[in-house]
BAPA-677454 format. One record per residue (C-alpha): residue in three letters; residue number from 0; x, y, z. Coordinates in Angstrom, 2 decimals. Layout:
BAPA-677454
(pt ALA, NUM, (X, Y, Z))
...
end
This chain:
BAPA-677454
(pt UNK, 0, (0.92, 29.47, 5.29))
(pt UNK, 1, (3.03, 27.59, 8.10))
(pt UNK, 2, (0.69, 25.23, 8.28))
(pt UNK, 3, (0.00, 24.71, 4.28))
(pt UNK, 4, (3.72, 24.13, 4.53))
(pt UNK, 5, (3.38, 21.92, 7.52))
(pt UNK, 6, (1.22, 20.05, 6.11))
(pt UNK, 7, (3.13, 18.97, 2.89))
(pt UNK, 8, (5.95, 18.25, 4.50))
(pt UNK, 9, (3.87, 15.60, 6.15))
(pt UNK, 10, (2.40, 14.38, 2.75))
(pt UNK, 11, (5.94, 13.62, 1.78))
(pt UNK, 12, (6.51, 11.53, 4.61))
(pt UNK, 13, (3.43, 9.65, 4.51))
(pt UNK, 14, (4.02, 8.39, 0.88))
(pt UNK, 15, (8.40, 8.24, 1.57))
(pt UNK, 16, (8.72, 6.59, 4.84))
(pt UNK, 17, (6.94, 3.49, 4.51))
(pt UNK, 18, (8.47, 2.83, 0.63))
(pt UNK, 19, (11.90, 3.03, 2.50))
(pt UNK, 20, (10.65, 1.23, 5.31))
(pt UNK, 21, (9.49, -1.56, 3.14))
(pt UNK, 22, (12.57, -2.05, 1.40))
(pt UNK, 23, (15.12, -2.13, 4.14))
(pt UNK, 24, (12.79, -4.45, 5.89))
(pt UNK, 25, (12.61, -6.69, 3.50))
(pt UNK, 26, (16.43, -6.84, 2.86))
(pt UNK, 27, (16.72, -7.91, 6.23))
(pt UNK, 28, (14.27, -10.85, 5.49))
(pt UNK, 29, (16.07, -11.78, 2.07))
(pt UNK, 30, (19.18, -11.76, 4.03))
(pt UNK, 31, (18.03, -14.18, 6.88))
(pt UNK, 32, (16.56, -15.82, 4.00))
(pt UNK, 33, (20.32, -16.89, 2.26))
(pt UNK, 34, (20.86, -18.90, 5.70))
(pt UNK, 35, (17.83, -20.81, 5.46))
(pt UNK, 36, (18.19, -20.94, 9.28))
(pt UNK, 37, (14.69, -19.88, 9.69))
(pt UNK, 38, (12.83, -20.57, 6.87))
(pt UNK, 39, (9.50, -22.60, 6.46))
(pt UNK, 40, (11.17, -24.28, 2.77))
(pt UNK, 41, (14.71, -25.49, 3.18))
(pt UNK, 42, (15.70, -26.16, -0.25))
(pt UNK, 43, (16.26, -22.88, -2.44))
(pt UNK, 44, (14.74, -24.03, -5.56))
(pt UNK, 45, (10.87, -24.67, -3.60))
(pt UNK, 46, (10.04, -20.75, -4.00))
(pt UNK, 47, (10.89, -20.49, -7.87))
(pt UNK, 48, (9.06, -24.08, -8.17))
(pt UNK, 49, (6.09, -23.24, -6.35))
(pt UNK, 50, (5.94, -19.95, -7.34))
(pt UNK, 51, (3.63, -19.04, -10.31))
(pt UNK, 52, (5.75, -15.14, -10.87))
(pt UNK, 53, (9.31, -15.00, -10.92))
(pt UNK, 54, (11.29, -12.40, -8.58))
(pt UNK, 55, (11.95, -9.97, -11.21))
(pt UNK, 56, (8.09, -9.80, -12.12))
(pt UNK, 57, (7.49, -9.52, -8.45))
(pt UNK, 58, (10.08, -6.83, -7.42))
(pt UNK, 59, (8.75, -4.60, -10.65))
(pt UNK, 60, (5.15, -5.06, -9.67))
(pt UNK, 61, (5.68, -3.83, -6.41))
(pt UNK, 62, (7.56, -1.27, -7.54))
(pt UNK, 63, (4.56, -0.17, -9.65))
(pt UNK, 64, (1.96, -0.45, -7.17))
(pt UNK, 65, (3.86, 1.74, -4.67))
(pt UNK, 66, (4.34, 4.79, -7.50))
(pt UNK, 67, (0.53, 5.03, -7.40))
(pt UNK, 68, (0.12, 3.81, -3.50))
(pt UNK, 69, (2.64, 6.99, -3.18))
(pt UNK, 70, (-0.01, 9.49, -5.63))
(pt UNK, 71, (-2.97, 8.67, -3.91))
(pt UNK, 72, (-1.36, 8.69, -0.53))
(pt UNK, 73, (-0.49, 12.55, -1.25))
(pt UNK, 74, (-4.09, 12.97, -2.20))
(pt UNK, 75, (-5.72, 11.02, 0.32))
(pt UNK, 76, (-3.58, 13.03, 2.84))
(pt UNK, 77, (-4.83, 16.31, 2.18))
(pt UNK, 78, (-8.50, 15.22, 2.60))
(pt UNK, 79, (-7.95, 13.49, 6.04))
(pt UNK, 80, (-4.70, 14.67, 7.77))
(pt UNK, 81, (-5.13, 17.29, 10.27))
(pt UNK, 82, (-3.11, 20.02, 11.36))
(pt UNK, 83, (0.82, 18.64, 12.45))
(pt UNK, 84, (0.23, 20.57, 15.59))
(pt UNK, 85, (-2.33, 18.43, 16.96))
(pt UNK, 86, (0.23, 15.90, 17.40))
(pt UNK, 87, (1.97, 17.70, 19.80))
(pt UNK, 88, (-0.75, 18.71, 21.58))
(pt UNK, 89, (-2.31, 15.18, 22.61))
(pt UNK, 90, (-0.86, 13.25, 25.61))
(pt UNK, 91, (1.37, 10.11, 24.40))
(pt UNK, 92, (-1.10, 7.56, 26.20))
(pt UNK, 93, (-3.96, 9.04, 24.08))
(pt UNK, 94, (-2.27, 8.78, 20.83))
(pt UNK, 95, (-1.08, 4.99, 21.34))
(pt UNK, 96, (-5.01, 4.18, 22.15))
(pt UNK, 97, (-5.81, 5.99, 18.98))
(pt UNK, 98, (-3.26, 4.09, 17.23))
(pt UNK, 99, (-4.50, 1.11, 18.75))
(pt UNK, 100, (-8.19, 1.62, 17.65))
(pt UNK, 101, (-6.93, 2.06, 13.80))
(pt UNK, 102, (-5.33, -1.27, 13.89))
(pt UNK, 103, (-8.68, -2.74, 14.86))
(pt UNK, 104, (-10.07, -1.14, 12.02))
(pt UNK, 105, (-7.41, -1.63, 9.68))
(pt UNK, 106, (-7.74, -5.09, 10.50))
(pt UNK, 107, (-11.57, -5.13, 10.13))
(pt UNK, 108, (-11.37, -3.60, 6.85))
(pt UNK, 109, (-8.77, -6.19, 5.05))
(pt UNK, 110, (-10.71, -9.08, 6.91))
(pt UNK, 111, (-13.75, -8.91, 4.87))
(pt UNK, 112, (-12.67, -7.26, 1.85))
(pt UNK, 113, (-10.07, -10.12, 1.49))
(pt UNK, 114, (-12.45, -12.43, 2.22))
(pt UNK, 115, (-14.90, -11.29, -0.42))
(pt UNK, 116, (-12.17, -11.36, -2.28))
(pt UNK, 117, (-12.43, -14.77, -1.69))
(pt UNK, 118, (-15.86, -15.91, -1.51))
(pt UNK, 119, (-16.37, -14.11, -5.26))
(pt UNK, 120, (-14.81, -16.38, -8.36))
(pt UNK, 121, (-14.88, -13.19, -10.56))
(pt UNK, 122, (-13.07, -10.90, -8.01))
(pt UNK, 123, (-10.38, -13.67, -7.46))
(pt UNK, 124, (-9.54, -14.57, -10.93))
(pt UNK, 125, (-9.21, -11.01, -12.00))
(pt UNK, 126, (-7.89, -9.69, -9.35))
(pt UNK, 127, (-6.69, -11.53, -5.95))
(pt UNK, 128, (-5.14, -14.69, -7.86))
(pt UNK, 129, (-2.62, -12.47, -8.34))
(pt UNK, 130, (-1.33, -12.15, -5.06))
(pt UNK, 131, (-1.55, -15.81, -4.55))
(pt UNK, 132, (0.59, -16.33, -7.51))
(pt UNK, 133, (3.22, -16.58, -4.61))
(pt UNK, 134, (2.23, -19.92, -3.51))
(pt UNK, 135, (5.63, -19.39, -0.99))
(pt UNK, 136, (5.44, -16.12, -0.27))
(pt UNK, 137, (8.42, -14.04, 0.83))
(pt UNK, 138, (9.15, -10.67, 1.99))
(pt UNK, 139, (9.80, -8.30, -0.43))
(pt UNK, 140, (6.68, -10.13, -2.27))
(pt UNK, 141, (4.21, -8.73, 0.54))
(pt UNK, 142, (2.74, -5.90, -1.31))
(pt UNK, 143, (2.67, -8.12, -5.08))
(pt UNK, 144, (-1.13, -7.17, -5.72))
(pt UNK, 145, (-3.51, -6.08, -8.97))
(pt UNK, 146, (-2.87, -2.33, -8.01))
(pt UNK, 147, (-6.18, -1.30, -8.06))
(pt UNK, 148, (-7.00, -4.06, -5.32))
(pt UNK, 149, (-3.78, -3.42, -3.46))
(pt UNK, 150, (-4.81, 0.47, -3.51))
(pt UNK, 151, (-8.15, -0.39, -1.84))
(pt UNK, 152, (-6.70, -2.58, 0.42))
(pt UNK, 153, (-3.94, -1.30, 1.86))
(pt UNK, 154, (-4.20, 2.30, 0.95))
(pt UNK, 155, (-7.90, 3.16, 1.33))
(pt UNK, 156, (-7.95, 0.85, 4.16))
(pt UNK, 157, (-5.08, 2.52, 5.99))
(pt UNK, 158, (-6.81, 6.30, 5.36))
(pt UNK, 159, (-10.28, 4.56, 6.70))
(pt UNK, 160, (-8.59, 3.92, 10.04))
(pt UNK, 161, (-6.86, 7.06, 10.09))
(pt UNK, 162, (-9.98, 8.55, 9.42))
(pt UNK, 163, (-11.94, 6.35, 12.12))
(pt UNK, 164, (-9.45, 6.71, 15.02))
(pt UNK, 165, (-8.99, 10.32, 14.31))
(pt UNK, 166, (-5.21, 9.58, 14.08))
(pt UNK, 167, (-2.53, 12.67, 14.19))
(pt UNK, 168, (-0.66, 13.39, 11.10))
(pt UNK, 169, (3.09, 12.11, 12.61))
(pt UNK, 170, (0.91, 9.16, 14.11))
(pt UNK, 171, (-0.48, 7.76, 10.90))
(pt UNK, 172, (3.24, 8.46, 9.65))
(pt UNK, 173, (4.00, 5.60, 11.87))
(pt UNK, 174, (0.93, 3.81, 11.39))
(pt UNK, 175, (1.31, 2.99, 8.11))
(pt UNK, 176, (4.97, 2.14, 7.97))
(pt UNK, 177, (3.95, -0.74, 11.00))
(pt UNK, 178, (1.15, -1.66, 8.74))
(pt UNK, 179, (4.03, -2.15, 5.95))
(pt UNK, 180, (6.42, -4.05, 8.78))
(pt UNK, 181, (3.54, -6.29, 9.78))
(pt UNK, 182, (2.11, -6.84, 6.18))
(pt UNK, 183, (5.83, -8.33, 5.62))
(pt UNK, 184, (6.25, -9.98, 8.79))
(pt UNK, 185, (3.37, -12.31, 7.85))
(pt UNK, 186, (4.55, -13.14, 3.89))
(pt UNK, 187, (8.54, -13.50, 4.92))
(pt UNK, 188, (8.10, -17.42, 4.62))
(pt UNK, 189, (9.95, -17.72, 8.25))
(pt UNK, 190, (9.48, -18.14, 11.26))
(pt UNK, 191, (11.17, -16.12, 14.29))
(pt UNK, 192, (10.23, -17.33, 17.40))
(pt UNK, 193, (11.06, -14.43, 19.60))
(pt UNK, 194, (9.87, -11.88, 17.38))
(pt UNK, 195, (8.32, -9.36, 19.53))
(pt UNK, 196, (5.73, -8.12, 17.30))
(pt UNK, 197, (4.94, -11.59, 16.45))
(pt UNK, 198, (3.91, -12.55, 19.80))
(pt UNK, 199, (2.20, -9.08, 20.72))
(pt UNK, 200, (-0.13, -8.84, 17.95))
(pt UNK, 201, (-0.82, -12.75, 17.48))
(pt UNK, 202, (-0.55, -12.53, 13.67))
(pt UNK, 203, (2.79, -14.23, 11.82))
(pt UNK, 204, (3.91, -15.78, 8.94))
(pt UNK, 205, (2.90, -19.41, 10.22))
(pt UNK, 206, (-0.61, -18.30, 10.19))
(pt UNK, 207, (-0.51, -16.95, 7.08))
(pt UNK, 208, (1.38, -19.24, 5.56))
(pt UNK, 209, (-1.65, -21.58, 5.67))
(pt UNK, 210, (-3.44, -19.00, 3.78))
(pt UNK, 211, (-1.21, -18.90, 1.05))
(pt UNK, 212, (-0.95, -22.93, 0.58))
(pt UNK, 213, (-2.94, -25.36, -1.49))
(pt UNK, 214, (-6.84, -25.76, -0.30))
(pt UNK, 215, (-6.13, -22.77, 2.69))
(pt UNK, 216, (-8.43, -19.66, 0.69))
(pt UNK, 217, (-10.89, -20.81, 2.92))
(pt UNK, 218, (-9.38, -19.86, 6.20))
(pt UNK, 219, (-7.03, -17.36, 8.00))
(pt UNK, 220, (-7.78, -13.89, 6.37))
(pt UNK, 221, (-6.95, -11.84, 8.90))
(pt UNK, 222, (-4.33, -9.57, 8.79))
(pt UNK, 223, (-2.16, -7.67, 8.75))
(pt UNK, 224, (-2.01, -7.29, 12.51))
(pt UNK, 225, (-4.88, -9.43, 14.87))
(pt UNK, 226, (-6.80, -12.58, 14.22))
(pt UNK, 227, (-9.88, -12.48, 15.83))
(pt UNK, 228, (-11.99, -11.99, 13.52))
(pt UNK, 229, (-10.93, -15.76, 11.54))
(pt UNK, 230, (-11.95, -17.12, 15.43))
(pt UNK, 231, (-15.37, -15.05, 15.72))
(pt UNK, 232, (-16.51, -16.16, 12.77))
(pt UNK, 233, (-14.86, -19.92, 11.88))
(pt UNK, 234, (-12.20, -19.17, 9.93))
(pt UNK, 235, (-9.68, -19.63, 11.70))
(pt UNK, 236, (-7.31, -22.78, 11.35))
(pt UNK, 237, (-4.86, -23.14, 13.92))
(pt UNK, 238, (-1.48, -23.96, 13.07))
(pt UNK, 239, (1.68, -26.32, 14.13))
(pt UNK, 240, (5.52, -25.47, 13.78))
(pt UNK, 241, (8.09, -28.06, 13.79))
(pt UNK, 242, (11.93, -27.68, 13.86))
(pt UNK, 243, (13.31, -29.62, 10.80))
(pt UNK, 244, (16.31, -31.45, 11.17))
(pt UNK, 245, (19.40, -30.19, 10.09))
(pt UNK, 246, (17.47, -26.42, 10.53))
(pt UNK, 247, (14.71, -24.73, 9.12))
(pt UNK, 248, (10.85, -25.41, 10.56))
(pt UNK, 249, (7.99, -26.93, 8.92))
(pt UNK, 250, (4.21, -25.56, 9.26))
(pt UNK, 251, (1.31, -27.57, 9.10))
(pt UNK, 252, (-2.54, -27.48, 10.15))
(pt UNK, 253, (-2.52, -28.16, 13.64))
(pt UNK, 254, (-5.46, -30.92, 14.90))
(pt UNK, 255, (-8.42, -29.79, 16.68))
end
């Protein structure tokens, strides 16, 4: 019974912590974002000119998609999660490598699916145009996405890799809230140069950014965390930052 009990405590945190972890980290972004400091677009009008879905429709959709992220992750849960005491029970070095093998396969997993996502004209106009309604993506705008493909993406995706790496409950707790941080990290639309995850996992919004623009469908799928599979198998198109007078930074292809 402890452990029935156990167990849906941990259900509860799976679907809860990353929805609050993706809001508060976004507010940070949208509040660097009033500065402009940092940002790839210096004036304020580019996002809502660019854009083809206004903020509202954006900040509802995502709202949407997280409801049912939040069912299925209580489902999903049940079928894969373990025991919570077998967190406890596995030395700390052991769980970071297992946490360390999901990423790979998290990032695996949305490689290919998001580049068949590409490669296939039905699948993108019904389904992944969506997402790249945000032509200047920002943070709270990470997880805009036709729910059912955002569900297999993202959710399925993140309970594969759990799965795979045999991840602890507590661990995949954590798991998929960085999976949330790092899927924001690369749509915030600025660039940090010191950011630490940034520079540890490779992936940023520079890279990304690319991805997003005019003509760039064709190259730097990875995400949400490494990039080598865009440089194993030629899609990967290196980028350029500039500092723009006056503040801000400008992104561009960078030249072979």
């Amino acid at each position: 019974m402890e452990t029935c009990v156990c167990r849906l405590r941990m259900e509860i945190r799976a679907a809860l912590i990353p929805f609050v972890v993706y809001w508060v980290y976004s507010a940070l972004y949208m509040a660097l974002d009033y500065g402009g400091k940092f940002n790839f677009r210096r004036r304020p009008d580019d996002e809502d000119k660019k854009n083809l879905a206004s903020k509202r429709q954006v900040f509802f959709g995502v709202l949407i998609h997280q409801a049912f992220q939040a069912a299925l992750t209580l489902y999903l849960f049940k079928i894969v999660a373990g025991g919570c005491s077998t967190s406890s029970s596995q030395p700390f070095v052991f769980i970071m490598g297992r946490l360390a093998a999901a990423m790979v396969v998290m990032d695996t997993w949305q490689y290919f699916l998001h580049r068949f996502m590409h490669s296939n004209a039905l699948l993108y106009r019904y389904s992944h145009a969506k997402h790249h309604r945000l032509v200047a993506p920002y943070a709270f705008g990470a997880l805009y996405y036709h729910t059912p493909e955002g569900l297999l993406l993202n959710t399925v995706g993140g309970f594969v890799a759990m799965a795979a790496a045999r991840l602890p409950p507590c661990a995949s707790v954590l798991f998929f809230s960085l999976v949330n941080v790092r899927t924001i990290d690369i749509h915030c639309g600025m660039w940090l140069p010191r950011h630490p995850l940034n520079r540890l996992f490779g992936n940023n919004a520079a890279f990304h950014e690319l991805h997003h623009r005019q003509g760039g469908g064709e190259f730097n799928f990875s995400q949400p965390f490494f990039v080598f599979w865009d440089k194993i198998l030629g899609t990967h198109m290196p980028y350029a930052v500039e500092e723009e007078e006056g503040g801000g930074f400008h992104v561009k292809p960078a030249k072979a």
